[in-house]
DSSP file (Angstrom, degrees, kcal/mol; ACC not computed):
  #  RESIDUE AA STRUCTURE BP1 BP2  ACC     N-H-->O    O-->H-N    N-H-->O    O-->H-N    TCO  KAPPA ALPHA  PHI   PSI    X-CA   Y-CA   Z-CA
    1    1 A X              0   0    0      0, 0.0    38,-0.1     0, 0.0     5,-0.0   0.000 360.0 360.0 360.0 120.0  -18.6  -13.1    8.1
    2    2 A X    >   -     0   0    0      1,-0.1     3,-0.5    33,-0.1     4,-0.1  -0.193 360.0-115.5 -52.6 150.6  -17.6  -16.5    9.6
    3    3 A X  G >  S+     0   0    0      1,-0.2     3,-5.0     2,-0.2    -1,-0.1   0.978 119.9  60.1 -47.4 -47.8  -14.1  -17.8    9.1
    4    4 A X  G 3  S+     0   0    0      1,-0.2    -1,-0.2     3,-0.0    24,-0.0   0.774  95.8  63.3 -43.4 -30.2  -15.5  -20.5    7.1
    5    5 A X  G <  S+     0   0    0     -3,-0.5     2,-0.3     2,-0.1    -1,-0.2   0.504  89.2  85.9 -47.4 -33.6  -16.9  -17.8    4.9
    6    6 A X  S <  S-     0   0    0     -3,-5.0     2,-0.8    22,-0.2     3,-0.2  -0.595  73.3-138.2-117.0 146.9  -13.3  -16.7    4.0
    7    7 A X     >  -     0   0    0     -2,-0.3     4,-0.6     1,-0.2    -2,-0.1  -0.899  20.3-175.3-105.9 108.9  -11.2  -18.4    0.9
    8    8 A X  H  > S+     0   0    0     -2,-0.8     4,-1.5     2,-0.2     5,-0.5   0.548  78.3  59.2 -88.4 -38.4   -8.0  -18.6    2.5
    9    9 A X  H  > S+     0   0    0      1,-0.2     4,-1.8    -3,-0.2    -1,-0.1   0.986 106.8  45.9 -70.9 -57.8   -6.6  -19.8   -0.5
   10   10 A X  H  > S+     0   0    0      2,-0.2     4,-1.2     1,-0.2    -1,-0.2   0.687 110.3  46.7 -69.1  -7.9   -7.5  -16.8   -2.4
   11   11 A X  H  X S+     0   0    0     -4,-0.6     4,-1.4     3,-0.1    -1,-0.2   0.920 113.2  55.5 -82.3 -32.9   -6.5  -14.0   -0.1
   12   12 A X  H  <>S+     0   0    0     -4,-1.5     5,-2.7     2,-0.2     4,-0.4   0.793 109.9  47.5 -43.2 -40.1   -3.2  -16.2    0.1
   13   13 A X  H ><5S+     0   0    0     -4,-1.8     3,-0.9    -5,-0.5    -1,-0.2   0.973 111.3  47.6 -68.4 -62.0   -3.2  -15.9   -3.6
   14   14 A X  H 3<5S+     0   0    0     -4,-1.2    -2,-0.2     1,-0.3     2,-0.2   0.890 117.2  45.7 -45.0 -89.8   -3.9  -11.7   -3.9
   15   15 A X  T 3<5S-     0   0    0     -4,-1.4    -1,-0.3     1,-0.2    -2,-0.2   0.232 115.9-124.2 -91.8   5.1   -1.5  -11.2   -1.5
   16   16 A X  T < 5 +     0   0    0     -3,-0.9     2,-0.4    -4,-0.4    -3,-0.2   0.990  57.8 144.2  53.1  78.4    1.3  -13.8   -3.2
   17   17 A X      < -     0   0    0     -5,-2.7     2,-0.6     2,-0.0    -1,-0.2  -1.000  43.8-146.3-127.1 137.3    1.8  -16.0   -0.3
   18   18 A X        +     0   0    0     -2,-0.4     2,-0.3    -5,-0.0    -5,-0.0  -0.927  29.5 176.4-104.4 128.8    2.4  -19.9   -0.1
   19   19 A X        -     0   0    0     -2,-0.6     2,-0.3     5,-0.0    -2,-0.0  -0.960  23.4-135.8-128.7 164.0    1.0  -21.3    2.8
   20   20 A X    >>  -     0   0    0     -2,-0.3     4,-1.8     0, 0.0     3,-1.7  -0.745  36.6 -91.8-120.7 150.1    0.8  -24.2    4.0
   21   21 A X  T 34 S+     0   0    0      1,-0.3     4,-0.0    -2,-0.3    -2,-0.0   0.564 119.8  48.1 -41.7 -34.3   -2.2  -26.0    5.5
   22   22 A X  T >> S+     0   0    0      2,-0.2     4,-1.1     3,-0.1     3,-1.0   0.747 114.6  43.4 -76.7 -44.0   -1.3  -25.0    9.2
   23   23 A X  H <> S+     0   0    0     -3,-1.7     4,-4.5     1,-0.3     5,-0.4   0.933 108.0  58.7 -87.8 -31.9   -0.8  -21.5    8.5
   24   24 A X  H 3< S+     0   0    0     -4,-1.8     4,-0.4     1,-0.2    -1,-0.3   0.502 106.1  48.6 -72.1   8.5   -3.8  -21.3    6.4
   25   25 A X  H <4 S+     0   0    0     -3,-1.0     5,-0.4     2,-0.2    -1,-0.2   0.674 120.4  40.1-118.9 -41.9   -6.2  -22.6    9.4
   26   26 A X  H >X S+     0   0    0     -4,-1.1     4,-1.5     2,-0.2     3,-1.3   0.970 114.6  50.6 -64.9 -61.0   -4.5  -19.9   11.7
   27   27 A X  H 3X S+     0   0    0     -4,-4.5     4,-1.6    -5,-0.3     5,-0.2   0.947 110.0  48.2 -45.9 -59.8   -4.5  -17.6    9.2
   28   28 A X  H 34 S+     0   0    0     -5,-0.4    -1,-0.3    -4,-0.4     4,-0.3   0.417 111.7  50.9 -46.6  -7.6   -8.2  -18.3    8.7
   29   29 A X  H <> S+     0   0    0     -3,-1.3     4,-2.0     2,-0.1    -1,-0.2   0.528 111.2  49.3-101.2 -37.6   -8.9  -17.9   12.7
   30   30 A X  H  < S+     0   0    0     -4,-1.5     4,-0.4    -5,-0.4    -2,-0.2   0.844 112.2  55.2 -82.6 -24.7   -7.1  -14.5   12.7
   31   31 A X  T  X S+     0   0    0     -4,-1.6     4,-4.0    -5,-0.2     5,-0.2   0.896 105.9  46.4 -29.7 -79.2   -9.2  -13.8    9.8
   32   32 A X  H  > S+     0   0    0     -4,-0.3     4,-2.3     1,-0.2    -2,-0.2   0.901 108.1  47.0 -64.4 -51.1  -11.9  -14.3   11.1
   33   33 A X  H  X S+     0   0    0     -4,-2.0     4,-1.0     1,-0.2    -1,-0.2   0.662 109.8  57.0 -92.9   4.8  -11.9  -12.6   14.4
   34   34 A X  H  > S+     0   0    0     -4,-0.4     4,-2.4    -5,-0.2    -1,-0.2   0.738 106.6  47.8 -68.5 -49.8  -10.5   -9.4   12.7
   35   35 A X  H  X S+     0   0    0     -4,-4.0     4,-1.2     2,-0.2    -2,-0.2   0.834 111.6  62.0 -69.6 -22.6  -13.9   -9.6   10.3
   36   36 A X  H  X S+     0   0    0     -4,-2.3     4,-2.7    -5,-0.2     5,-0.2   0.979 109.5  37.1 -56.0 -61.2  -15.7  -10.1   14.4
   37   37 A X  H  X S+     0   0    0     -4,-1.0     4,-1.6     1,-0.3    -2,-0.2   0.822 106.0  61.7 -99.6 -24.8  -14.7   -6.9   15.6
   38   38 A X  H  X S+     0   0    0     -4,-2.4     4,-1.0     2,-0.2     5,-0.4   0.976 111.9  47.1 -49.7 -53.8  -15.2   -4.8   12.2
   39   39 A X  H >X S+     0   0    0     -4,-1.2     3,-1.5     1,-0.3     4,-1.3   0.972 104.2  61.1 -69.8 -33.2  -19.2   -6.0   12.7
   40   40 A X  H 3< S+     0   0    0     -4,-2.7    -1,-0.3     1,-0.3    -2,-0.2   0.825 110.2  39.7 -63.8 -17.2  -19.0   -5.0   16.2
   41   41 A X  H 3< S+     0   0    0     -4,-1.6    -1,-0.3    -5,-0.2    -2,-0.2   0.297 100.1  64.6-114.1  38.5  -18.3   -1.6   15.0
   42   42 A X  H << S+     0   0    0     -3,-1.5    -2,-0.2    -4,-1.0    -3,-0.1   0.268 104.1  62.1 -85.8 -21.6  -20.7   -1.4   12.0
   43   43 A X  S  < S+     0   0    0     -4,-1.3     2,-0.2    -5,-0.4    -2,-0.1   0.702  80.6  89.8 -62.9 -19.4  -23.0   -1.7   15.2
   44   44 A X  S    S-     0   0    0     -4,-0.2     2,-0.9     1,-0.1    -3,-0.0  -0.425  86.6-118.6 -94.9 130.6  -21.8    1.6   16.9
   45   45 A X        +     0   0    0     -2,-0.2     3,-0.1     1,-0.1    -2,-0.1  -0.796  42.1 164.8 -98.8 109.8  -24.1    4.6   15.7
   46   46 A X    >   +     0   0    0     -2,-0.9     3,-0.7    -4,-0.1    -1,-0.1  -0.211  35.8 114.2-130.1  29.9  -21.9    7.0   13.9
   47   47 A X  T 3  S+     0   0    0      1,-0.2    -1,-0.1     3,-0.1    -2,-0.0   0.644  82.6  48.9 -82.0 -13.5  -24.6    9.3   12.1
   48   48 A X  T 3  S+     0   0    0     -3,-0.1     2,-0.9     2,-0.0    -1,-0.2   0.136  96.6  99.2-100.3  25.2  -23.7   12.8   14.4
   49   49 A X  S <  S-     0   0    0     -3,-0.7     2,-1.4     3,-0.0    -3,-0.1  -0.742  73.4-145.4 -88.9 108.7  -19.9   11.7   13.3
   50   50 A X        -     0   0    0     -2,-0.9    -3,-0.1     1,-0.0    -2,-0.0  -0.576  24.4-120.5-118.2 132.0  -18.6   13.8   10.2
   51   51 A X        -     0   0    0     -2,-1.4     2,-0.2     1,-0.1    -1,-0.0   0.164  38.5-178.9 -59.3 164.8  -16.6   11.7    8.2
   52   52 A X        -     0   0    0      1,-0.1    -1,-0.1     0, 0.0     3,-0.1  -0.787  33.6-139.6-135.1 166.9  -13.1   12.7    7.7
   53   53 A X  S    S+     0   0    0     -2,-0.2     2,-0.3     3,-0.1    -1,-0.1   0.469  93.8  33.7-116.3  12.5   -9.8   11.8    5.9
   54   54 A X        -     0   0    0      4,-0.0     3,-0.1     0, 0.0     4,-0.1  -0.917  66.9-145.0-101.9 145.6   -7.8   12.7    8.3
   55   55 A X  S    S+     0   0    0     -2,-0.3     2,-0.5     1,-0.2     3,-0.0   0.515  93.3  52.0-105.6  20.3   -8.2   12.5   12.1
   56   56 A X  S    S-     0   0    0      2,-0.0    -1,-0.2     0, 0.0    -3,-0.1  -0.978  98.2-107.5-136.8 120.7   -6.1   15.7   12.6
   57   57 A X        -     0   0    0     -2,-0.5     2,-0.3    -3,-0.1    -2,-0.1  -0.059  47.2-177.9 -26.5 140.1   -6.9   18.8   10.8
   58   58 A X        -     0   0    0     -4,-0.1     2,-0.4     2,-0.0     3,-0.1  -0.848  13.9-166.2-156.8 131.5   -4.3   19.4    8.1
   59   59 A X        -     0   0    0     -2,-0.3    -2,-0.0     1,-0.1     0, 0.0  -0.892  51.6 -40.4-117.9 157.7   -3.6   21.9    5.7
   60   60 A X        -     0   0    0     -2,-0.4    -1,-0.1     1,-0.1    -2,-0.0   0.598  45.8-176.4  17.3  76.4   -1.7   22.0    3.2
   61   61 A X        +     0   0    0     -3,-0.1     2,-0.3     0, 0.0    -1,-0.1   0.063  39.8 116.7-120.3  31.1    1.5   20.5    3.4
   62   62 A X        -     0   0    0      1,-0.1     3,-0.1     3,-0.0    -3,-0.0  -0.772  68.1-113.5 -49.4 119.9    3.0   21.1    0.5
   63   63 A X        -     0   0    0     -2,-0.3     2,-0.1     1,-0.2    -1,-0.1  -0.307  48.1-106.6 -49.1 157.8    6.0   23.0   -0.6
   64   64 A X        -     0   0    0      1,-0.0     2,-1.8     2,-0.0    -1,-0.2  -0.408  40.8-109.1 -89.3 153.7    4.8   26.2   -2.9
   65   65 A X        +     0   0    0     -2,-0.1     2,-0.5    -3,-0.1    -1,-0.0  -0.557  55.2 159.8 -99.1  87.1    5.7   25.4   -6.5
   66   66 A X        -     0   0    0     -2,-1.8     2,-0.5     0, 0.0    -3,-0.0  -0.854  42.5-103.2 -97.5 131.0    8.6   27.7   -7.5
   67   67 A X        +     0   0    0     -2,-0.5     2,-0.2     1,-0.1    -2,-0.0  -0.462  43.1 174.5 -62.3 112.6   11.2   27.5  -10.3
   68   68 A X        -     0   0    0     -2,-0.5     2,-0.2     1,-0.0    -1,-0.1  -0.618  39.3 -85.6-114.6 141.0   14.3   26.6   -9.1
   69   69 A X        -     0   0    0     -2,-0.2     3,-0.1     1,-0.0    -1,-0.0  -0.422  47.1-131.8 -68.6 132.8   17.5   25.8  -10.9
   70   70 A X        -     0   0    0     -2,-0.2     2,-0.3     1,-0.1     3,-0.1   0.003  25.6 -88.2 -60.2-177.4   17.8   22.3  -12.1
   71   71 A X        -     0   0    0      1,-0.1    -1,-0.1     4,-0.0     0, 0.0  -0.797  49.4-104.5 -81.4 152.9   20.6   19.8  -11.7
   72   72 A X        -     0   0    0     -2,-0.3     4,-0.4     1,-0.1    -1,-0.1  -0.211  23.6-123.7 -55.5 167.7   23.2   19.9  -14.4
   73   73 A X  S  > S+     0   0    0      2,-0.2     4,-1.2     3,-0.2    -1,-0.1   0.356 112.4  50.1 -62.0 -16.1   23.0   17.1  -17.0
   74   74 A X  T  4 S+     0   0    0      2,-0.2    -1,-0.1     3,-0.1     4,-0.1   0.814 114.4  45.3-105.8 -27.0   26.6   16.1  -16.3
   75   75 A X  T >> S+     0   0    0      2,-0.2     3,-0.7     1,-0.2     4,-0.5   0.783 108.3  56.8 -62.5 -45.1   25.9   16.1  -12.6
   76   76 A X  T 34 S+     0   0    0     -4,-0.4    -2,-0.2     1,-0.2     3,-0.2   0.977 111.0  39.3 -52.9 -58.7   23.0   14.4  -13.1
   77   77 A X  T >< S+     0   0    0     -4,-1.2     3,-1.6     1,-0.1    -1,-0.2   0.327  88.6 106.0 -73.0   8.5   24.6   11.3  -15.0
   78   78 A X  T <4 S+     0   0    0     -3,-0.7     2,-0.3     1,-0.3    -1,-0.1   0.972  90.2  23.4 -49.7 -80.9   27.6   11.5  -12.5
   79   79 A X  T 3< S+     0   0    0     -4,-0.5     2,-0.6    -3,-0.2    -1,-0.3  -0.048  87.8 133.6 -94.9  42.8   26.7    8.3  -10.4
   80   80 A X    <   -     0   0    0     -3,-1.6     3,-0.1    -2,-0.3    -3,-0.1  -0.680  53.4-146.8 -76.0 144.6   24.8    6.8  -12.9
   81   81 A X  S    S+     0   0    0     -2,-0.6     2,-0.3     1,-0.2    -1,-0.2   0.985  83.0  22.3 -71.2 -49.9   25.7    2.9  -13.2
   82   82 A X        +     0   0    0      7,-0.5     7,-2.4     2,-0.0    -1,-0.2  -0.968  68.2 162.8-128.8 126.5   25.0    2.8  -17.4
   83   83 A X        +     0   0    0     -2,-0.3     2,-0.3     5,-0.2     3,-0.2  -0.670  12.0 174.3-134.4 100.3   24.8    5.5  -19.9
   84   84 A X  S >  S-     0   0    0      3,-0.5     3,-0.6    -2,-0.2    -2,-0.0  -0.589  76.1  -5.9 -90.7 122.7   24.9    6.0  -23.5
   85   85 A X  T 3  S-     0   0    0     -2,-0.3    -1,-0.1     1,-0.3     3,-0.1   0.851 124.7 -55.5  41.6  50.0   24.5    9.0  -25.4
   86   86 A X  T 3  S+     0   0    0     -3,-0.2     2,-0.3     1,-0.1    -1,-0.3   0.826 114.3 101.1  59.6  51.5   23.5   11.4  -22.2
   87   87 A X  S <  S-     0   0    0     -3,-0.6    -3,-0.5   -10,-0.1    -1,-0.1  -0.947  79.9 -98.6-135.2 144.2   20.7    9.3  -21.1
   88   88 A X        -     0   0    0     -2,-0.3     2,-0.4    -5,-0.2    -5,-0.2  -0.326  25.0-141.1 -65.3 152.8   20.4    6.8  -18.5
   89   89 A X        +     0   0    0     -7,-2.4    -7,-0.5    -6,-0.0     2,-0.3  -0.933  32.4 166.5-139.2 106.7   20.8    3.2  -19.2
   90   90 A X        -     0   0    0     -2,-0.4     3,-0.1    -9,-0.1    -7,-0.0  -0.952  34.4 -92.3-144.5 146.8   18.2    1.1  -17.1
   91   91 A X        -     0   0    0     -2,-0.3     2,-0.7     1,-0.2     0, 0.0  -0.096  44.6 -94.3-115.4 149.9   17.0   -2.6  -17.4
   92   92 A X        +     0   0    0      1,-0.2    -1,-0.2     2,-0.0     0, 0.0  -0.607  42.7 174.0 -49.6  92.5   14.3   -3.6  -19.0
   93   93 A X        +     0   0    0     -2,-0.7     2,-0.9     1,-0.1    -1,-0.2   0.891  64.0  71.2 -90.9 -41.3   11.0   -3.8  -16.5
   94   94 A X              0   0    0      1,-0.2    -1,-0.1     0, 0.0    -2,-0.0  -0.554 360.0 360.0 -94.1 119.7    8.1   -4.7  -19.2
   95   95 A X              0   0    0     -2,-0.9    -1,-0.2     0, 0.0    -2,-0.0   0.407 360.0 360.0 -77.0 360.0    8.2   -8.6  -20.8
């Protein structure tokens, strides 16, 4: 994929950035030769490769799930900033 290829304005958008005309032409260069070297390795023959999600073996790495004593409730609201009627007091996120 050429730079021209790439809508500067919309990745600008997705990623909630203002840019301005100069950064979007750089941006759009940098783009572009990032999107170069991804097809030079969609060239590279990777069919005796078995895919992975990791590149390091890993197991488990989790704690084991045991019941543990909670924190108290009064400890719990200690350093809360606002509380009312044992429960935490927190700002409204959804409009």
């Amino acid at each position: 994929m050429a730079s021209a290829d790439i809508d500067i304005k919309y990745v600008a958008h997705l990623a909630r950035l203002q840019l301005t005309p100069d950064e979007e032409k750089k941006l759009g260069a940098q783009l572009g030769n990032i999107l170069g070297y991804i097809e030079k390795l969609n060239e590279l023959d990777v069919s005796d490769v078995e895919p992975t999600a990791h590149a390091v073996p890993m197991v488990n790495v989790t704690r084991p799930d045991e019941i543990r004593p909670s924190l108290p409730h009064d400890d719990a609201l200690r350093n809360a900033p606002a509380q009312a009627n044992g429960l935490f007091i927190v700002p409204k996120i959804v409009e």
